[in-house]
N, C-alpha and C positions, 0 to 999 in steps of 0.2 A: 556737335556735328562732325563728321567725318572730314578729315583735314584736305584729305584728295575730293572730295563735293567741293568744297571751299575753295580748293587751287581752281575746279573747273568753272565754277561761278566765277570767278575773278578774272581766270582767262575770257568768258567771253564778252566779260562788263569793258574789260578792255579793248578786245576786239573790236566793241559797236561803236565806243570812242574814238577810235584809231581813224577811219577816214575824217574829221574834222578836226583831228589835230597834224595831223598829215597832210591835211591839204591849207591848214592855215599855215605853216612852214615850208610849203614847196616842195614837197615830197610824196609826192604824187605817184612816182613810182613803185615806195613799197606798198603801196594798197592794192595795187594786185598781187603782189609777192605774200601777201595779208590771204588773200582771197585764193589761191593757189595755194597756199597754206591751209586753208579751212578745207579746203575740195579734200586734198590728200588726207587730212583729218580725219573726215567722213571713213576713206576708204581704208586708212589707219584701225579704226573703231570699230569698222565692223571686222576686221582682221583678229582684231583683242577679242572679239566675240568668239571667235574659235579658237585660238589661240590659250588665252584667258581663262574659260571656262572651260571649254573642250579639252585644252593641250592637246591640239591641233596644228601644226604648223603645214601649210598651205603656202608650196612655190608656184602655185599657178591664180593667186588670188587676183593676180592685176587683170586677166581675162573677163571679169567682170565690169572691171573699166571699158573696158575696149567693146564690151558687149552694149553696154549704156551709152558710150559716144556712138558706136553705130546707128543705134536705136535711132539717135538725131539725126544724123547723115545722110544714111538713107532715105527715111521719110523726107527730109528736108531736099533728097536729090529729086524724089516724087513731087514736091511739088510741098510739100503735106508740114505748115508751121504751127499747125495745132499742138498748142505743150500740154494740154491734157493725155492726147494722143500719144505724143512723145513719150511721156513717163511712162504710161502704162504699158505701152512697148516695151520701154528700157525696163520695166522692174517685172513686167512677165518672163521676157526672154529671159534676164537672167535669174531669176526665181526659178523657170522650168532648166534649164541649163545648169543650175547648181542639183539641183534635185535628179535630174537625170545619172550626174556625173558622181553626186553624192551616194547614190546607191550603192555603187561598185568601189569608192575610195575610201566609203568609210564600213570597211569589211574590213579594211588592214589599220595596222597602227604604224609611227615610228616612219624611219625612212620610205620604208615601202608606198603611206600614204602620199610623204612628199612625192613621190618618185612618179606616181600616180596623178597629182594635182597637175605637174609641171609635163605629164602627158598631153591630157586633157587637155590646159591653157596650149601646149602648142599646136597642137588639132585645129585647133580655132585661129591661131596667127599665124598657119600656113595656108589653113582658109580662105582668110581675108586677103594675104597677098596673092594667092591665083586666082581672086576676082575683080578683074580688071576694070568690069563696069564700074565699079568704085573705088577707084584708084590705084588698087591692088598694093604694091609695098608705096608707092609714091604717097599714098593717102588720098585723104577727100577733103576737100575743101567746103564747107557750109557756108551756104551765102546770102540767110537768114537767119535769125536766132526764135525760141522756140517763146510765144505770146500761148496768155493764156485771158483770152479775150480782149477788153480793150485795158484791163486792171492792170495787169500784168506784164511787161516786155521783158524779157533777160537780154534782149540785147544793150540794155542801158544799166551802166559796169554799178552804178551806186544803186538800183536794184536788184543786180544781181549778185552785189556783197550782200546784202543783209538779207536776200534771199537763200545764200549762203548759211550765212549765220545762222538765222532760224532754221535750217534744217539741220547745221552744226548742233549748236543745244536740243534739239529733240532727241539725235541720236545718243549724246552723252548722257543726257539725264534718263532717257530708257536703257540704256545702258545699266545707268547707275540703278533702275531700279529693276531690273532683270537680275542685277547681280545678287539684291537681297530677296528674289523671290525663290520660290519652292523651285522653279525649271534651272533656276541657276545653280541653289545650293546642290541640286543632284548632277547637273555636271561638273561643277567642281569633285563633287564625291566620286563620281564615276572616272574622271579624271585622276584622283587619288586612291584606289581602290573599286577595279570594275565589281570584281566578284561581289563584295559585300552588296552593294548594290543589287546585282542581281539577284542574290539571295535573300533579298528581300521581296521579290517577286518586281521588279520594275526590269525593263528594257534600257540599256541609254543608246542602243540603237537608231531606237526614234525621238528619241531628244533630241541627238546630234547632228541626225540627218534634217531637224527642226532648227537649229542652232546653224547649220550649213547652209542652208535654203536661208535662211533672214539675213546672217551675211554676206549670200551672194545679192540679194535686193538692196542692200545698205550700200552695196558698191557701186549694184548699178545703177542707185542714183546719184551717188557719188560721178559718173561715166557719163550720164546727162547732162551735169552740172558743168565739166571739163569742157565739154563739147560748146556748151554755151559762152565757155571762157575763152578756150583758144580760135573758136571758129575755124576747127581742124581737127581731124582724127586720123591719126597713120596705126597700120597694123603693131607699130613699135610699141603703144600704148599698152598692149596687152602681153611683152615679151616678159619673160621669166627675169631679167636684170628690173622689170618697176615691181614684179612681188617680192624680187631680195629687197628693192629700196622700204617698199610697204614696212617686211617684218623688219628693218632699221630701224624705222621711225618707232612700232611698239618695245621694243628694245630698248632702247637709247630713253624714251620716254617713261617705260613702264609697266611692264606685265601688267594683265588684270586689275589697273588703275584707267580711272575716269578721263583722266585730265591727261594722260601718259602719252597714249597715241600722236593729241593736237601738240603737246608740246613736243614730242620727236619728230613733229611735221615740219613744225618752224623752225627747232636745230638745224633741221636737214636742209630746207632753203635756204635758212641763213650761212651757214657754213657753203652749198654752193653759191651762194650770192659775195660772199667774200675771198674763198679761195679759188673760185671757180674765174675770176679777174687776172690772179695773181699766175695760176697753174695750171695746166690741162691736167694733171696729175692728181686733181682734188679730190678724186676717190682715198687712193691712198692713205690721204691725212684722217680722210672721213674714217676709213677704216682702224687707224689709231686710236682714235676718239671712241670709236665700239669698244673694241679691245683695251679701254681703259673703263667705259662705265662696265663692261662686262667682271671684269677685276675686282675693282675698289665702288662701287653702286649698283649692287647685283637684284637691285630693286628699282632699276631707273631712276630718272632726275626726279619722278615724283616720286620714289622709294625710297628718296633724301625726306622728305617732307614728313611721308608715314612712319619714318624709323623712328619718330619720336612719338611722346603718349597721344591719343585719342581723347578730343573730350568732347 
């Protein structure tokens, strides 16, 4: 079995142990640092989807957050705590929002697309802050959390981790198996030589603009999930500094690996949860710490794992 399947197995057998070892030690607070961990994961993974497969890098991907916290906010300003309802908001909006915006971004390659994502996303967080009825840059405050009948509440934080969770492992493991299928080998390929590609009569036009569109839905339930957590959504959610934080975490973690995103999610918290005490400065060091797996693990923390054989 693939050694990066194995890391990500292991990450989340450990994950789902975590709150009851955590809370039999009194440490109750990193279980949401656990769970804020997971979230960003989410929108980590679907980042590695484009990323990854496409080589796509996307500075406006956090706009898809900020699309799916609305999603809750709003509705929830209407009145309206239906989580059925909610999702399917969150994961249309930004489904038709990536697809729209995909059209036109993914004509270009290289900085240009950046240049182009990080339009886009601010289109939409100057939006949000000149709409006042919703808090405009101050934010919104949600002051229900999103049930899905009487089964289901997110507002209670131990079903909303492992509500978490299971949609953390859906993501990874379709991930993982996207990666070994025909839609993935040909982005990778298109990714490493477009022409041949098309020379063999295929488009990766509409692969990628398929690969665009799934990442932007991955995020924006990612965007849902957040909304659930902080019971709060500010236009800042979707500013171009949380899509640099995003490609961090796939970086740090690991191009085109399973387990790579979750684990440069939890670097990335952990390191602000430790130097972020000590320094307001804690970008800085964070940015060291790039600039050193950039260097010397040019395959991520989980491209320490796979440099060795496969079996």
């Amino acid at each position: 079995m693939d050694r990066d399947l194995v890391a990500a197995i292991i990450i989340l057998l450990l994950l789902a142990a975590a709150p009851l070892l955590l809370n039999a030690s009194g440490h109750d607070f990193w279980v949401e640092v656990l769970l804020r961990a997971m979230i960003l994961g989410i929108a980590a993974v679907s980042l590695n989807f484009i990323i990854g497969l496409g080589g796509l890098v996307s500075l406006g991907h956090a706009a898809f957050l900020g699309i799916g916290a609305y999603s809750v906010g709003i509705l929830v300003d209407f009145g309206i705590d239906n989580g059925s309802l909610q999702l399917l908001v969150a994961l249309g909006v930004s489904g038709l929002f990536a697809c729209l915006t995909g059209l036109v971004a993914l004509r270009t390659r290289g900085v240009h697309f950046i240049m182009i994502t990080l339009a886009f996303a601010q289109m939409v967080y100057f939006t949000m802050i000149g709409l006042r009825q919703f808090g405009g840059d101050d934010g919104l405050t949600i002051n229900s959390s999103s049930t899905f009948g009487e089964v289901v509440d997110l507002g209670v934080k131990s079903t909303l981790y492992y509500v978490v969770l299971a949609m953390l492992a859906i993501v990874m493991l379709g991930f993982a198996r996207v990666m070994k299928s025909d839609f993935g080998l040909l982005l990778k390929a298109a990714k490493g030589n477009e022409r041949r590609v098309r020379a063999v009569g295929l488009d990766p036009y509409r692969y990628r603009l398929a690969a665009y569109i799934a990442a932007g839905m991955i995020c924006g339930l990612a965007g849902f999930l957040d909304a659930n957590f902080t019971s709060f959504v500010t236009p800042e959610s979707m500013s171009w500094t949380n899509s640099a934080e995003l490609i961090f975490m796939v970086i740090v973690g690991g191009v085109s690996t399973i387990a790579g995103p979750v684990v440069g999610a939890l670097v990335f918290l952990l390191i602000e949860e430790f130097l972020g005490g000590l320094t307001v400065y804690w970008h800085f060091w964070f940015g060291l710490f790039l600039i050193a797996i950039v260097l010397f693990a040019k395959g991520g923390l989980i491209g320490l794992i796979n440099s060795g054989k496969r079996t």
